[in-house]
Structure formats: structure tokens, C-alpha cells
C-alpha positions, -999 to +999 in steps of 0.1 A: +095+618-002+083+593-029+110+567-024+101+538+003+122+537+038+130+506+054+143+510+087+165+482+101+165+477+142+181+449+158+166+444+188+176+431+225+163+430+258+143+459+240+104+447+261+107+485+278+120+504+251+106+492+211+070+505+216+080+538+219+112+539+195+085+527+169+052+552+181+083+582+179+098+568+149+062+570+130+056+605+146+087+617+129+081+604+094+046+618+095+061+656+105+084+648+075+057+638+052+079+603+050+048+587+035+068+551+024+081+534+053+086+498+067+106+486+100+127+455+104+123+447+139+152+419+145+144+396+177+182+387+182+170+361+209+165+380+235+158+367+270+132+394+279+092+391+261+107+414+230+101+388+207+064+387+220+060+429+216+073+428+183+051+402+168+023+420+183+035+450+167+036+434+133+000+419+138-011+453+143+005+475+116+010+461+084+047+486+078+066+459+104+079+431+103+090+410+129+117+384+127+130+359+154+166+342+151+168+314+172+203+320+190+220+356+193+245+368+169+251+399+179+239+433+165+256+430+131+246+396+124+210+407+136+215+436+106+223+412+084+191+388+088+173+422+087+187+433+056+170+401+036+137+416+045+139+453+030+122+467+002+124+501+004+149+522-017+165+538+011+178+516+041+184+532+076+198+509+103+189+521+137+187+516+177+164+502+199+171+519+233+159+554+215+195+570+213+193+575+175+180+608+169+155+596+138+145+638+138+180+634+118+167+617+091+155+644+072+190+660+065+201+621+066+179+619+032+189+652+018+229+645+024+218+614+003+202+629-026+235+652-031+250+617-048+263+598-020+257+564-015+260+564+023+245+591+050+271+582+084+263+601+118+286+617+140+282+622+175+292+653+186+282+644+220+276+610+233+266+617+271+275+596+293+289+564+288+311+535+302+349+531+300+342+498+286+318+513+257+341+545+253+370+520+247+353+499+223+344+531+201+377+538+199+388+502+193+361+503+161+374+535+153+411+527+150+401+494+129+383+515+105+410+541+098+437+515+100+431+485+090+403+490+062+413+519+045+389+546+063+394+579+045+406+604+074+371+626+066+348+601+069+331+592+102+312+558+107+282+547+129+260+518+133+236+551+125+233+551+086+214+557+054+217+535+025+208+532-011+197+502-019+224+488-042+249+495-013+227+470+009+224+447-020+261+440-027+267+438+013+241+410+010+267+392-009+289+385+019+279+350+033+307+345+057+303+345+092+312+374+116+299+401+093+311+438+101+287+465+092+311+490+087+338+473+070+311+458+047+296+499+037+343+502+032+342+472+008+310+487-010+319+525-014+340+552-001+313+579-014+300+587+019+285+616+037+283+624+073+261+647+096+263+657+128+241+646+152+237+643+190+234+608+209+198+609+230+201+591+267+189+555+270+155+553+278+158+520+299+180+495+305+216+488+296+244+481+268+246+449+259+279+447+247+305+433+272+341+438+270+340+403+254+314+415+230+334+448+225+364+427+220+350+400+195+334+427+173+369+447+169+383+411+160+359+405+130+369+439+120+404+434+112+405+396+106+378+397+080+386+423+060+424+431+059+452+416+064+471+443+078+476+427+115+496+400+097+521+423+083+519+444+116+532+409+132+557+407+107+573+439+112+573+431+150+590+398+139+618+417+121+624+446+146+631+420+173+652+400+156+670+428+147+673+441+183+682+409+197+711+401+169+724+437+175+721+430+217+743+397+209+767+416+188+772+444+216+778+416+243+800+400+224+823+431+217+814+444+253+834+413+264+862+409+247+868+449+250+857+462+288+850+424+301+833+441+325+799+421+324+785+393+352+768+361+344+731+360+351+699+347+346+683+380+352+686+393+316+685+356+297+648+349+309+636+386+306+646+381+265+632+347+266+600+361+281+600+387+258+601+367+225+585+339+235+555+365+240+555+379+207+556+349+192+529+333+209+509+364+199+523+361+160+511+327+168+478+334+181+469+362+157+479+338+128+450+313+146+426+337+147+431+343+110+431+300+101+401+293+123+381+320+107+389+305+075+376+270+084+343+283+103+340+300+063+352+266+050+322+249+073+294+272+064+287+286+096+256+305+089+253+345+098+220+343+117+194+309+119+158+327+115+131+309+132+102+328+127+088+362+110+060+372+117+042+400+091+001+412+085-007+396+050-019+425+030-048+422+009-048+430-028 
């Protein structure tokens, strides 16, 4: 392949698992005659020595670059700081617990080459994973086909091929709490998926938390649609509706049968009820206004504090 591959890894508590993602990764693109090639390795302040292995990695090849944000932002903020770095034509965001199969990347790049702008995985078969990570897929997944006009066909991962003008335009987005996927939605809708199979972890653990999990499905919908606002709306109407049509039904039901006994029972069930979804209008209105002002404040994506890359010699 003549055209240059920069592959994109954020990278966390990754000390046990980066060396040999990368030493595999190279392995691959050699068997594929991938002669052009860079990796973004993406310190996303991790606790462990990763930062450490990285820039050691980067001293000794001249393909990687190694960049350290000083707090974590998560793995999408983590892409984003990554993205600023690339310079190949092609841009593959992967993994750093070596559960992307990069053997895939050779039908990634020919899916590519058939005019799409985007190469998505899907897993056929994810092993074994955790209620709380099998929830937030789905989570991600409804938020995609919902709420930011997914086409039903199309699959996405955090396992994808770019061209380069796709990564270039979702460059543009400077607010805070990027999403990935929504970001490839608000690009293009000319994507292209293969199948693929998720490899086990090699070490370690997930580090997304049902908080984490949570947060990430939040940025989804508040930052690009506002679908959940209308959502609230419609629940807003509907019980209105029902509780002007209960009060009409008492009313008749007493002066007809007279038949009904005072209680509390029912008046603070309907009070509980409402006052619920209203405080969740509420809340979900909040979400929406204090996004806006972190935007209005210039809360930055990522804070970089150091790269570290071999100088090349002309």
C-alpha cells in the first residue's frame, strides 16, 4: 500500500499490554507489505509506568510518537489529542489491551478503497464480558440509532478506518466531551463495515466504570441532538393529558356512582409521579445548560504535557 497509516491508541494502565500490541501491530503490517505506518501512542494519564514504556518506545523507533496529557479525559478525548498528531492518509483508531484484531486491517483498507470514507467493525463475537460493559454497548448503541440519525445498516466501533478529510473536519470540533462516533455521524454517513471477532484481553481490566459508561452515553446525546429534549416534551404532554383525563373521570365518577373514598393513598402516588418527571425534564434540561457554559468557558478537550518523538535526520 503506498498511502501512509497512522494508527491512533489511547492508552491506559497499558505497562503489561502496549509492547506487544505494538511488536504484533508491526508484524502484521509487514505480512501485508503496509510499508507507511506511524502510531499515536496517547498516555491518557495513567497511574501505572505506561507513560515511561511509551516514551521509550518512541526513543527507539522513529514510526511512534508518544504523547502525555496531564489529567485523564477519557478514551475519546485521548483520540482527539491523538488525532493532532497524524499524518498519514489513512487513520485507524485502535486498542491497547490487544482485542482489535489489526489482521483485519487488510480488508479494513480494501472496504476503504471501494469509496467509502469510513471502515466500522462489527463484532460478531465479543467473548466474555461484564454486565456493566454489555450494558454500555448497548447504551452507545441505542444513542447512535436514535438520537443521531444512525442508518439501521451501519454498525459503529471505537475500531475504525479513516480517510483523512473525515479526521480533519472532526478536528474542527473544539468543544468539550467529544464523541467519536457521533463526530464520524456529523462527518459522513458513507460508511462501510466488516466483520470481525473481538480477541481476549491480554492483561488487565476495563477501565470504564458504570460512571464512565454512563458519562460517555451522556455526551452522546447532549452534544449532538437534541432529541432527549423533545422526548421530555412528549412525556410532558402524555401526562398532562393523563392526569386532566384522571380529574375528568373523578369528577364524573362522583357525581354519577359517588361511590369513591377520600385518601391520601392515590394524591401522593400522582404527586410522586409528576414531581419525578419533572425533576428529570428538569435535570435533563441542566445537563443540556451546563454543557453549554463548560462550551461557553473553553474547557479544553485534553491538556498535553509532553510528546515525546525521535527527531529524524534529513
Amino acid at each position: 500500500m503506498k498511502k501512509k497509516l497512522s494508527v491512533i491508541i489511547p492508552c491506559y494502565n497499558s505497562e503489561k499490554n502496549i509492547r506487544s500490541v505494538i511488536k504484533k501491530d508491526i508484524e502484521i503490517f509487514e505480512q501485508l507489505n503496509i510499508e507507511e505506518y506511524e502510531f499515536i501512542l496517547v498516555n491518557d494519564c495513567s497511574p501505572d509506568n505506561t507513560w515511561n514504556i511509551i516514551k521509550e518506545l518512541s526513543k527507539k523507533n522513529p514510526r511512534i510518537v508518544a504523547i502525555n496529557l496531564a489529567k485523564n479525559t477519557g478514551q475519546h478525548g485521548a483520540i482527539m489529542a491523538g488525532f493532532h498528531y497524524v499524518s498519514g492518509d489513512y487513520v485507524v483508531v485502535s486498542d491497547d489491551d490487544g482485542q482489535t484484531q489489526m489482521e483485519m486491517i487488510g480488508a479494513m483498507i480494501e472496504k476503504l478503497e471501494e469509496g467509502y470514507d469510513v471502515v466500522s467493525t462489527n463484532w460478531v463475537n465479543r467473548g466474555k464480558r461484564s454486565v456493566i460493559r454489555r450494558i454500555g454497548t448497548k447504551l452507545s448503541d441505542a444513542v447512535s440509532k436514535k438520537f443521531m440519525d444512525n442508518p439501521d445498516d451501519i454498525v459503529l466501533s471505537i475500531f475504525f478506518l479513516a480517510r483523512r478529510f473525515v479526521v480533519d473536519e472532526m478536528m474542527q470540533y473544539q468543544n468539550p466531551y467529544p464523541f467519536i462516533l457521533g463526530l464520524i455521524l456529523q462527518t459522513t454517513h458513507n460508511i462501510g463495515v466488516v466483520e470481525t471477532a473481538q480477541l481476549p484481553r491480554q492483561s488487565g481490566s476495563s477501565g470504564y466504570s458504570l460512571k464512565k459508561l454512563i458519562s460517555l452515553w451522556m455526551n452522546g446525546f447532549t452534544a449532538f441532538s437534541i432529541a432527549p429534549l423533545r422526548v421530555a416534551s412528549y412525556i410532558g404532554g402524555v401526562s398532562a393529558f393523563a392526569g386532566f383525563a384522571y380529574g375528568i373521570y373523578i369528577i364524573f365518577r362522583k357525581l354519577i356512582v359517588n361511590d369513591l373514598a377520600s385518601g391520601w393513598g392515590s394524591t401522593v402516588a400522582i404527586i410522586l409521579f409528576m414531581s419525578g418527571i419533572m425533576l428529570c425534564v428538569l435535570g435533563l434540561i441542566g445537563e443540556y445548560v451546563g454543557r453549554i457554559y463548560m462550551c461557553i468557558n473553553n474547557t479544553p478537550q485534553y491538556i498535553i504535557k509532553e510528546v515525546s518523538a525521535t527527531v529524524k535526520e534529513n
